[in-house]
C-alpha distance (Angstrom), angle and dihedral (degrees) to the residues before:
residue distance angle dihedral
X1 . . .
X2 3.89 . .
X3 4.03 91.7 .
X4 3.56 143.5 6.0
X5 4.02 115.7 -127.8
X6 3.54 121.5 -165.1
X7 4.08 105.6 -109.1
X8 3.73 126.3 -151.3
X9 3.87 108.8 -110.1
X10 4.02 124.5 -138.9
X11 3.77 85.4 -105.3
X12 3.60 95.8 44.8
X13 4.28 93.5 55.9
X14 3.47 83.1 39.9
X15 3.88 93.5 61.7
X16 3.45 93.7 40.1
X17 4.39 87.3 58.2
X18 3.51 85.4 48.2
X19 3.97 90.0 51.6
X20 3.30 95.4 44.7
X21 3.99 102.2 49.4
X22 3.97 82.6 42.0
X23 4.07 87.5 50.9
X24 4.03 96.0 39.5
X25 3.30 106.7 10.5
X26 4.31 144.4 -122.2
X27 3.64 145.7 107.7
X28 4.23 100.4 -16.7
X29 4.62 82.6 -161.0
X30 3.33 124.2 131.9
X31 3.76 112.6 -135.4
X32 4.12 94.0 -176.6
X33 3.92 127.9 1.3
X34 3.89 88.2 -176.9
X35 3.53 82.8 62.1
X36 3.98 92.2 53.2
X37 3.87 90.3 49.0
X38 3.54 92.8 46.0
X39 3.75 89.1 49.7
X40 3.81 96.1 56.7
X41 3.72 93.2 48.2
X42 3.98 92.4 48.6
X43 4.33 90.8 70.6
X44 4.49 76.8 53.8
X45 3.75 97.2 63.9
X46 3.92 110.5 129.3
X47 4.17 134.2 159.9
X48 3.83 121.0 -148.8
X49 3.94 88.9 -0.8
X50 4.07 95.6 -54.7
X51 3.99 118.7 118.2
X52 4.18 99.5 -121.3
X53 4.16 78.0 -143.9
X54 3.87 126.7 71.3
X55 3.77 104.6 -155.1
X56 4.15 96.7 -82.2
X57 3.89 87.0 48.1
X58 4.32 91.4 52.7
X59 4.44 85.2 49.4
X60 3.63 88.1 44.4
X61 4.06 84.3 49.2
X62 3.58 92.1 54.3
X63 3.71 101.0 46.1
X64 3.80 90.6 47.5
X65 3.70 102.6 44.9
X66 3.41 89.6 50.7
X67 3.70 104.8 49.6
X68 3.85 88.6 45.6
X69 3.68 94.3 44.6
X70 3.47 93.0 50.8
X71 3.74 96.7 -164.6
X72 3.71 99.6 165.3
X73 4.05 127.0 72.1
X74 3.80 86.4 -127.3
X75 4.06 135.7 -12.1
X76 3.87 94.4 60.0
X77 4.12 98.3 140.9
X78 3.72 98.6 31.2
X79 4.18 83.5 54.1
X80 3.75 96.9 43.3
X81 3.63 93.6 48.2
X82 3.83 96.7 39.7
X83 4.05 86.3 45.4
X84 4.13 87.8 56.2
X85 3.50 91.9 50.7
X86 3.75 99.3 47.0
X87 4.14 81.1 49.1
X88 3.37 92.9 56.4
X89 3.97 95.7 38.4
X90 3.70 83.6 62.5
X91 3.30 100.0 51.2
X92 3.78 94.6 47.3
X93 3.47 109.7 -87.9
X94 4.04 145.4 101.0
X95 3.45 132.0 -167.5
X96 3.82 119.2 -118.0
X97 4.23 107.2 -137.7
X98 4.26 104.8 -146.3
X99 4.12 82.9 -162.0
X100 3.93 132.9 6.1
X101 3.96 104.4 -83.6
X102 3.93 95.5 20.5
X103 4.10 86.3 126.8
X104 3.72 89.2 43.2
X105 3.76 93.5 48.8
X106 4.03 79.4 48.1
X107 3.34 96.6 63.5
X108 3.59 99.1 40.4
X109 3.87 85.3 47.3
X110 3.86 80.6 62.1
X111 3.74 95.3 48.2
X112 3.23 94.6 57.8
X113 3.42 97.6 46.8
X114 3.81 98.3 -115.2
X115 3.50 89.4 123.5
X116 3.90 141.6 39.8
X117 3.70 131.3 -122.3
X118 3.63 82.3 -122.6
X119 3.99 90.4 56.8
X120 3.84 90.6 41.0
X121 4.32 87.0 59.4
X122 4.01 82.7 43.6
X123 3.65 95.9 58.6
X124 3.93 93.6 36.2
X125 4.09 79.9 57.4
X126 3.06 96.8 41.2
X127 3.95 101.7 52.9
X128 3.74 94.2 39.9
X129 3.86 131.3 110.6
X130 3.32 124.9 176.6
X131 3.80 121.0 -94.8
């Protein structure tokens, strides 16, 4: 594999939930911590030693496999999204907002299915700069 990002770890996404329910509030349950695990390995995938995800794609992997997972009894989104942007923060990015919300209108964009994964990555890659 060409390079080595730094992934998210189950216990990583796990503090950011935590964080985030302690930060917004709701429900801090876990509903399924297979479904954690298998959402940090999902941003991984690869064929013949090749990641199938460029940087934007892996964020965009996080975010969705987490809202559509729904592991968590409540703070699904706000995780997913914060988990893609801590990805990305470690890897040397941030994400510019145009307006306040624009990444939460993002991911509900997603949700709704007004938007791809593929156009989720695109505005992740679009909106970065390095940090």
């Amino acid at each position: 594999m060409k390079s080595n990002p730094i992934f998210l770890t189950a216990s990583d996404v796990l503090f950011i939930h935590d964080h985030e329910i302690k930060t917004a509030g709701g429900e801090p349950s876990i509903r399924d911590h297979n479904g954690v695990k298998a959402c940090v390995e999902s941003p991984k995938a690869s064929f013949d030693g090749e990641y199938l995800y460029d940087l934007f794609g892996m964020a965009a992997s996080y975010l969705i496999c987490l809202t559509m997972r729904h592991p968590f009894v409540d703070g699904n989104k706000r995780t997913a999204l914060a988990s893609a942007l801590t990805f990305l923060y470690l890897n040397g990015y941030s994400i510019d907002e145009s307006y306040d919300e624009e990444l939460a209108d993002l991911v509900l964009s997603f949700i709704s299915k007004k938007i791809s994964e593929e156009q989720v990555a695109n505005h992740f890659r679009s909106k970065s700069r390095k940090v």
